[in-house]
Backbone bond lengths (Angstrom), bond angles and torsions (degrees), N, CA, C in turn:
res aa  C-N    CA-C-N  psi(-1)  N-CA   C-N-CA  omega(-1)  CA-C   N-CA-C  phi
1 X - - - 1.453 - - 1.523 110.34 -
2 X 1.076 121.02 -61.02 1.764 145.04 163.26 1.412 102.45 -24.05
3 X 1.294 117.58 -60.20 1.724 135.16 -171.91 1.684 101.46 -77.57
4 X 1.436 118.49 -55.93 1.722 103.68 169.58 1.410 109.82 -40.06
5 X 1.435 134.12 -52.91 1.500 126.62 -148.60 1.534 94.54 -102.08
6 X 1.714 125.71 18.36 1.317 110.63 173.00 1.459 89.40 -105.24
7 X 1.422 134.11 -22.93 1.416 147.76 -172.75 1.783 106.84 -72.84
8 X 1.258 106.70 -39.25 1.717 110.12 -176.29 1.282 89.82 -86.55
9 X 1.141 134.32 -56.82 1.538 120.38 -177.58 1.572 117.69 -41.49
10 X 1.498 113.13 -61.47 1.450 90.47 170.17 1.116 160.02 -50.32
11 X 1.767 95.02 -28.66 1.277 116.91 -165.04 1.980 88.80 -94.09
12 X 1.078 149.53 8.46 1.557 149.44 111.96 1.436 106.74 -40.69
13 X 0.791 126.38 -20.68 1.964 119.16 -155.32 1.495 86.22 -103.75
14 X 1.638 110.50 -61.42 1.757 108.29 173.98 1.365 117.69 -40.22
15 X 1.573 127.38 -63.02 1.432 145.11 -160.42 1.827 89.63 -60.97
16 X 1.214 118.06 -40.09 1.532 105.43 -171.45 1.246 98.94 -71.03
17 X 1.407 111.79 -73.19 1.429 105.09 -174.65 1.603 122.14 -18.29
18 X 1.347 115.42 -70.33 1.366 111.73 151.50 1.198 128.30 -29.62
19 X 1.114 127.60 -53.16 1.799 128.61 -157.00 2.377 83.44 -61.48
20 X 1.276 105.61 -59.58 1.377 134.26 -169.53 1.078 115.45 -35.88
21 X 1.910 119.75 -41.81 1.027 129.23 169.74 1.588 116.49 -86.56
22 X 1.443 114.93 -33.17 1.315 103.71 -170.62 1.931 104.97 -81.15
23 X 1.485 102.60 -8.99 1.421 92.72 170.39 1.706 101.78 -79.13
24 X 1.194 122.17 -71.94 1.503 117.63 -152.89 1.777 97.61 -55.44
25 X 1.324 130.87 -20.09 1.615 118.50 -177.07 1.089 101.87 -81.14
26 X 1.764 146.07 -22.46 1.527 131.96 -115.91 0.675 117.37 27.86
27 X 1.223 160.90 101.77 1.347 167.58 135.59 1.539 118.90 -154.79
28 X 1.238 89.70 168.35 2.248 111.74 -152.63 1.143 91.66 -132.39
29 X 1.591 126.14 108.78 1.380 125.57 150.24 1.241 116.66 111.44
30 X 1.128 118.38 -161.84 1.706 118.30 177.03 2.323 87.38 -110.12
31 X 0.824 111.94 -44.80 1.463 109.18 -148.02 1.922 85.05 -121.15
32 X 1.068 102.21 -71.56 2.073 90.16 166.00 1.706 90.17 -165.38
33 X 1.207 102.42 -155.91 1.558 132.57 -137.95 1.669 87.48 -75.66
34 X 1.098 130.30 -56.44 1.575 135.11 139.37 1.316 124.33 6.57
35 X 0.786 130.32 -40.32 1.352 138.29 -143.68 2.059 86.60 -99.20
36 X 1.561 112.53 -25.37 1.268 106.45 -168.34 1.948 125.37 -94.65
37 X 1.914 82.47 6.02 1.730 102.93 -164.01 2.141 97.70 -66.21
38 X 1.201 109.95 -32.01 0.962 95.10 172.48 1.613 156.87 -114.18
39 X 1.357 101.29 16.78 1.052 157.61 -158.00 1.836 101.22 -82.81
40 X 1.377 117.21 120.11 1.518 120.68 -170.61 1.857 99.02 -55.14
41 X 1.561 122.54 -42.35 1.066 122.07 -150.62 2.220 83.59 -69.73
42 X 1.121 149.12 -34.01 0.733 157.74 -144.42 1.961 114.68 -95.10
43 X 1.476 85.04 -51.03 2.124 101.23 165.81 1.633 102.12 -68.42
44 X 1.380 111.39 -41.28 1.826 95.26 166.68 1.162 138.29 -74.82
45 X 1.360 133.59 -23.56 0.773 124.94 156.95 1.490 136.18 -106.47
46 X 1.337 118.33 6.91 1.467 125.30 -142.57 1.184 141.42 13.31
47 X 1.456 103.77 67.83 1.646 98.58 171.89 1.816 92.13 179.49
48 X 1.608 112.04 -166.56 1.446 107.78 -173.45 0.960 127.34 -100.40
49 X 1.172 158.37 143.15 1.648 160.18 -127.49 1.863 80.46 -105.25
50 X 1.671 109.75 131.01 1.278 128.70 -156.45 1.527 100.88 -68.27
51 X 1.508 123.91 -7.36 1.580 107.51 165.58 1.384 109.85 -93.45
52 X 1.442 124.09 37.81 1.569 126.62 167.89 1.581 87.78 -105.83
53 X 1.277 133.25 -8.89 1.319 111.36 -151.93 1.350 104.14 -102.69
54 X 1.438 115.70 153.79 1.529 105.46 161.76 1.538 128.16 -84.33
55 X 1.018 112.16 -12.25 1.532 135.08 143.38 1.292 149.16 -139.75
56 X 1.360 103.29 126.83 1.754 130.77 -131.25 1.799 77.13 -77.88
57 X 1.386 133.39 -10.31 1.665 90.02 -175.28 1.521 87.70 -126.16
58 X 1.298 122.49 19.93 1.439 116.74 161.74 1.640 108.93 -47.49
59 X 1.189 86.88 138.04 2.189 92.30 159.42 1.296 126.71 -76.89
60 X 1.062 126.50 121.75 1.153 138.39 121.74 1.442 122.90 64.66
61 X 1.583 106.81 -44.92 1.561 99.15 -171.14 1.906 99.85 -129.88
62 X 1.709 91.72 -4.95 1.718 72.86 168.82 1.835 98.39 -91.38
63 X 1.159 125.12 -20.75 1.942 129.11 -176.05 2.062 95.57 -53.92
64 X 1.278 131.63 31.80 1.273 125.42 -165.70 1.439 92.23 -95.66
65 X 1.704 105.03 164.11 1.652 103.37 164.82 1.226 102.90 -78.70
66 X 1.427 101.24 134.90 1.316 124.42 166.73 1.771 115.84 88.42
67 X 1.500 89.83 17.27 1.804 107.74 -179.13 1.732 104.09 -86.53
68 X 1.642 112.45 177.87 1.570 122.57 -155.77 1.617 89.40 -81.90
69 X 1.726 117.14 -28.90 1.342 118.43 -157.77 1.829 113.27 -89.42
70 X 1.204 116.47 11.26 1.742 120.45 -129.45 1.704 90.46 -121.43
71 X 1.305 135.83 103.61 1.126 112.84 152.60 2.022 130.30 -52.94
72 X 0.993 90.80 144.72 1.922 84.22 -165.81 1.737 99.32 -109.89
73 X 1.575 121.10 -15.37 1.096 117.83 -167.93 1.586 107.92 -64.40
74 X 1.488 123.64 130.82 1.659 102.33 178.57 1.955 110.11 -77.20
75 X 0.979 72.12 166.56 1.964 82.29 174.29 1.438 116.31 -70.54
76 X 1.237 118.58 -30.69 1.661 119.36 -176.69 1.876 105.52 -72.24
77 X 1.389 111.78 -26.09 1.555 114.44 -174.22 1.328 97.47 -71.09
78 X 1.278 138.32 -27.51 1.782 127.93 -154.14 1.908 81.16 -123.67
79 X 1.346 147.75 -4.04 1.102 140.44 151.97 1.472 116.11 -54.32
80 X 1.637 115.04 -56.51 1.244 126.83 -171.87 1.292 100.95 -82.01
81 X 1.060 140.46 -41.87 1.383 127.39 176.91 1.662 109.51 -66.13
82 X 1.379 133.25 -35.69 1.314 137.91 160.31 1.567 114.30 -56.11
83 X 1.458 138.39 -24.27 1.348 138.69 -173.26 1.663 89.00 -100.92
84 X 1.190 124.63 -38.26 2.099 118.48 -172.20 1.608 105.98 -76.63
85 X 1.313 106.55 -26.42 1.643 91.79 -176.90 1.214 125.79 -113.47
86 X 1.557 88.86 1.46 1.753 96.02 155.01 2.002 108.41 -132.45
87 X 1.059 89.25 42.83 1.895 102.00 153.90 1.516 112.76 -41.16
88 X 1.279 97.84 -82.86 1.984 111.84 178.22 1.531 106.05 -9.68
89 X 1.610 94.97 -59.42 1.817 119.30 -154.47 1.457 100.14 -49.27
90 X 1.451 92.92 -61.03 1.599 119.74 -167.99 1.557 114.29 -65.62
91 X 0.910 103.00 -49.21 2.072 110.07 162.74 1.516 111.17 -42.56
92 X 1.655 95.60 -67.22 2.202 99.75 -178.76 1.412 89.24 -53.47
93 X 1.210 146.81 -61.77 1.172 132.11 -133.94 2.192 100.70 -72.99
94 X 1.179 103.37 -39.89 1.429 101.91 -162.41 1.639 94.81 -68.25
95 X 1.528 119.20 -26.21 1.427 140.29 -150.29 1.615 93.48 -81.59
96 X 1.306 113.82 -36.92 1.627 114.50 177.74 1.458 119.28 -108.63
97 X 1.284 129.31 12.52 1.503 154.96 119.79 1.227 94.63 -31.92
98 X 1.593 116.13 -89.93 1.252 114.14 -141.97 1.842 110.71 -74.81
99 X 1.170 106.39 -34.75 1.544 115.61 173.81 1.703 110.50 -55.19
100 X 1.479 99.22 -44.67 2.101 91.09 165.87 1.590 110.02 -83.94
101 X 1.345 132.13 8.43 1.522 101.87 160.41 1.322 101.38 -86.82
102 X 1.679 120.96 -41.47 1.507 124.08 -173.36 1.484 111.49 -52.59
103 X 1.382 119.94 -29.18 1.225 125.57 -169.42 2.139 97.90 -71.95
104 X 1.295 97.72 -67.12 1.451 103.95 161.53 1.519 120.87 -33.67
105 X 1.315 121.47 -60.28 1.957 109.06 172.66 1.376 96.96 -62.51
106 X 0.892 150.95 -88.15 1.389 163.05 -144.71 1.877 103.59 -27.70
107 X 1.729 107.23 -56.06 1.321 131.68 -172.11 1.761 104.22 -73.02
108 X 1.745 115.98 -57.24 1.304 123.18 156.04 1.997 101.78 -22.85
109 X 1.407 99.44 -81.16 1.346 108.18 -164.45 1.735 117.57 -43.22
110 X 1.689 103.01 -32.35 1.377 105.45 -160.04 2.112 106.17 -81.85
111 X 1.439 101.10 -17.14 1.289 131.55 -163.75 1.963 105.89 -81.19
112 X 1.555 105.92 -48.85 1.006 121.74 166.80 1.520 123.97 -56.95
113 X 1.672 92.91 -52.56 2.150 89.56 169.92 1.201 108.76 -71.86
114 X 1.540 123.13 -20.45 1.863 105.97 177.48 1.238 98.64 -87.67
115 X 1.301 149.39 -37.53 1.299 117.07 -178.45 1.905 129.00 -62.54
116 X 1.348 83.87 -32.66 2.103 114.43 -177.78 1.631 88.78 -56.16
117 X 1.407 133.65 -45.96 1.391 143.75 -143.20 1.572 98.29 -110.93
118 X 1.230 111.45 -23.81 1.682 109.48 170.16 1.745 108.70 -83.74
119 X 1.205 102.19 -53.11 1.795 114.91 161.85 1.415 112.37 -21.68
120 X 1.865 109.47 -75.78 1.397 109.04 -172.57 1.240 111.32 -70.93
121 X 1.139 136.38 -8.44 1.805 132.32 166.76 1.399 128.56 -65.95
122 X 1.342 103.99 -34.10 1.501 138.39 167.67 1.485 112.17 -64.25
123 X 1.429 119.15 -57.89 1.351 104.87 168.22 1.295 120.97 -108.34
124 X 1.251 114.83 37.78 1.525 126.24 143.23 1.373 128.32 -93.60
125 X 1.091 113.40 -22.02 1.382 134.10 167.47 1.669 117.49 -57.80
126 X 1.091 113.17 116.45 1.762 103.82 165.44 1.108 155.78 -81.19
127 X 1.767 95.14 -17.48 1.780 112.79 175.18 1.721 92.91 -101.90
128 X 0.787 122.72 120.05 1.673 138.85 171.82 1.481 121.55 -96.83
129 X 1.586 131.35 80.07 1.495 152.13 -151.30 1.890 95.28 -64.37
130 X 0.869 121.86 129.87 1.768 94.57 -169.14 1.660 91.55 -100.39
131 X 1.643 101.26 155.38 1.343 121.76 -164.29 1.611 111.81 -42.94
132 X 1.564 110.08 -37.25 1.470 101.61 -169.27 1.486 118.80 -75.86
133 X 1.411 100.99 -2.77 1.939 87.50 -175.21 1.579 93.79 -113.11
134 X 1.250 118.18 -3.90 1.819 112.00 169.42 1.334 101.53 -72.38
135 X 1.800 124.89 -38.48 1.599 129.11 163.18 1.348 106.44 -31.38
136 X 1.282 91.25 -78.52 1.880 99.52 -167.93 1.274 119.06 -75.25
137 X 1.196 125.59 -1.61 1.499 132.16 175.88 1.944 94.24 -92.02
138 X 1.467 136.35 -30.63 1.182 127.96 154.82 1.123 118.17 -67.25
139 X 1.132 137.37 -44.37 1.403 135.28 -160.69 2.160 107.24 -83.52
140 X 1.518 99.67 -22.81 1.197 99.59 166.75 1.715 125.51 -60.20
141 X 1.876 121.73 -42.17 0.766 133.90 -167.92 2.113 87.29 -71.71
142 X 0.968 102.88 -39.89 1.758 101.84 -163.61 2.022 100.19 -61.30
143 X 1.388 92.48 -54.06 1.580 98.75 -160.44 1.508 93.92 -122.64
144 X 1.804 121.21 108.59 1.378 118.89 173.45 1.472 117.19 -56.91
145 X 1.128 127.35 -16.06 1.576 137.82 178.06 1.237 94.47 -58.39
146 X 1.445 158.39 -24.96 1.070 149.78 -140.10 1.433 120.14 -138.32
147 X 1.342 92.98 94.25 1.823 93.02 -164.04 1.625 98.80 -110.23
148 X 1.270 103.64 146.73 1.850 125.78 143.27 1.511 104.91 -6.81
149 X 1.407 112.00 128.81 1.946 103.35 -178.52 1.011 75.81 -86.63
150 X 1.630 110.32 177.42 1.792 117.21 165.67 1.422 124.65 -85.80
151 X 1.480 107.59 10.21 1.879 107.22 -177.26 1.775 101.06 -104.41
152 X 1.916 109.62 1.42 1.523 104.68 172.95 1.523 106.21 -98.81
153 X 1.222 128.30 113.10 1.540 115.46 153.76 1.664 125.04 10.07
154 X 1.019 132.48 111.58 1.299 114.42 176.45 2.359 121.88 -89.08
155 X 1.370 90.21 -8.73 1.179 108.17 179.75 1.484 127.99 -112.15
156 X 1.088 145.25 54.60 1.378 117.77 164.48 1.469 132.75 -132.33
């Protein structure tokens, strides 16, 4: 039951998508207006789902394939012509995608050996400065108000 109403839900999510594109392209179909003669949404109601139409409050029986109101161009003809004449666009674009994830592992990677390489220095080391006077030993250089208490080392 759960799985039927996750199945009708999508297939709403598909049909919009569609409805969405064939409004903002004009266009009906994958190939033209045809493409919808056999189609369940089409035996129910007879006629074309109102983003085939060129006007959304036309009736009913002029929205037909091959009617005055009906765009006939399919959607895949003004797709492919939209992906060929802007190729270039679409190439740089995937081309500087992929150069900022590489840039990202590369930086990941370079970040990982300096920390791994700051790590083993640290506990190779034998005199160990403890965190609170490296605090205040930074914050001194920032703000002269802020000196070394006298129970931290002032040297090492």
């Amino acid at each position: 039951m759960h799985a039927a109403g996750l199945i009708k839900r999508n297939e709403i999510l598909v049909l919009n998508h569609i409805y969405s594109i064939m409004l903002q392209y004009d266009c009906c179909g994958v190939d033209s207006a045809e493409d919808w003669r056999d189609t369940v949404y089409y035996m129910e109601h007879s006629s074309l789902p109102d983003s085939c139409c060129t006007n959304m409050t036309s009736n009913q029986t002029t929205c037909q394939i091959g009617g005055p109101d009906t765009h006939e161009q399919g959607c895949y003809a003004f797709l492919h012509w939209f992906m060929t004449s802007h190729y270039e666009m679409l190439a740089s674009l995937f081309v500087v995608a992929g150069c900022v994830q590489l840039l990202c592992v590369v930086l990941a990677m370079w970040m990982l050996f300096y920390w791994s390489k700051q790590s083993s220095s640290a506990s190779e080391s034998k005199v160990k400065t403890p965190l609170k006077f490296k605090c205040v030993q930074c914050l001194s250089k920032v703000c002269p108000c802020i000196a070394p208490t006298p129970d931290v080392p002032s040297s090492m």
